[in-house]
N, C-alpha and C positions, 0 to 999 in steps of 0.2 A: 164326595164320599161314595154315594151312588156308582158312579163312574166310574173309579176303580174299582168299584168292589164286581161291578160287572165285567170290565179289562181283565183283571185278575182271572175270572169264572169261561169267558168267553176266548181269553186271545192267550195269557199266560199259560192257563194250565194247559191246554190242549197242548203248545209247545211242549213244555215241560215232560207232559207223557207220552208225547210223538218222540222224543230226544233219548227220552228211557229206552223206549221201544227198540228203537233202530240201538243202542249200545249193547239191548242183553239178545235181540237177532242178530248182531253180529259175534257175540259171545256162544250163544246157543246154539243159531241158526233159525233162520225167518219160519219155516213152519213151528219149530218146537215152542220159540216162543208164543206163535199166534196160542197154540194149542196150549199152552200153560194159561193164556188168556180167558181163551174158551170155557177149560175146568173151572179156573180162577172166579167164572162169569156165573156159570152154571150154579156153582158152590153159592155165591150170594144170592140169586134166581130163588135157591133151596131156601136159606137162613131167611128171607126177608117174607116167602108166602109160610115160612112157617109160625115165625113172629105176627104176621097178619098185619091188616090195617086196623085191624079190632084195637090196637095198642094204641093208636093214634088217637083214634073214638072215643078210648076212656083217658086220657091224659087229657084230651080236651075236656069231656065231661066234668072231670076233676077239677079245671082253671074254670068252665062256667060254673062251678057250686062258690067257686070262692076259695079252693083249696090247692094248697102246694101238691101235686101228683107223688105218689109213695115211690120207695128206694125202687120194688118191682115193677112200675111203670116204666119209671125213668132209664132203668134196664134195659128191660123191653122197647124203650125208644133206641136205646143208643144200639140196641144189639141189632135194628129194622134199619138204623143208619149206617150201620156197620157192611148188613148185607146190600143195601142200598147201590151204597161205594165201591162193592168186589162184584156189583153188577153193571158198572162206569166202566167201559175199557181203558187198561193202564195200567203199569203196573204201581206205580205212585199212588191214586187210588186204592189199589188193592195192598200197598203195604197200612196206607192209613185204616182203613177198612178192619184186618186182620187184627190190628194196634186194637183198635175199638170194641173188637170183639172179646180182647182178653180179659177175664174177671177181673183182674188186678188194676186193668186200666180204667174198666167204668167205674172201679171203687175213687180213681183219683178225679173224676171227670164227674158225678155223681153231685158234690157239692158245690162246683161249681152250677152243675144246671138247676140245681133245686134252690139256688140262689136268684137265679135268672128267672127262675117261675116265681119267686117270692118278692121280685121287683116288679115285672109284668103285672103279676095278680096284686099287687098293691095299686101302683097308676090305673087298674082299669078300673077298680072298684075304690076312687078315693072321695067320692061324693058328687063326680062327674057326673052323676046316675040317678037324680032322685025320682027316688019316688019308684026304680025299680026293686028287683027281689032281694035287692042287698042295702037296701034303704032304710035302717032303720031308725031314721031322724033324725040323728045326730050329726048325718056327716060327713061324717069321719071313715076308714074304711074299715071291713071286717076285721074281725082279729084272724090272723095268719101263722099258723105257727113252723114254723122251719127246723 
């Protein structure tokens, strides 16, 4: 699983947007496209230090208290992933990226992650832990609410 999931990250996608590249530089032309790259790069650069790493800081904070991170973190995560991706040279990247960034799409992406952090935060605090800050003798894990 490992393995591919590396293959995929390391050897496919690079293809994938080396292949793009050279279709819309041959479409465009090699500088237009680099330079729509560039902007494209720039543009995430902007979204992702303006989003901060502060968002990161508190969606953690939020999974250390025990708690599913709110609609506006989760936001803020996807919108710091978003520019993340349009700061990846590619243009495959930057359509996924741009995808991520529109309201519409973290509303449908949204319950999926807060489903993901309500499994997470459940396995890590399911009594594995005693006698820590979420210990409270019986067990069992905190109550969660999603």
């Amino acid at each position: 699983m490992i393995l591919a999931a590396l293959a995929i990250v390391f050897i496919i996608a690079p293809l994938i947007e080396l292949y793009v590249f050279v279709q819309v530089g041959q479409a465009i032309g090699f500088l237009d496209a680099f330079g729509v790259l560039i902007l494209v790069s720039l543009f995430g650069a902007w979204i992702a230090h303006r989003e901060g790493l502060g968002v990161i800081a508190r969606i953690r904070q939020q999974l250390d208290l025990g708690r599913i991170p709110t609609d506006d973190l989760i936001d803020g995560g996807l919108v710091l992933f978003g520019g993340f991706l349009l700061i990846l040279p590619g243009f495959v990247s930057d359509a996924f990226g741009l995808i991520i960034l529109f309201p519409p799409t973290r509303a449908l992406l949204r319950p999926l992650i807060r489903r993901r952090f309500a499994i997470t935060t459940a396995r890590r605090y399911d009594g594995r832990y005693p006698g820590g800050d979420y210990d409270d003798g019986s067990g069992g894990p905190p109550v969660i609410d999603v």
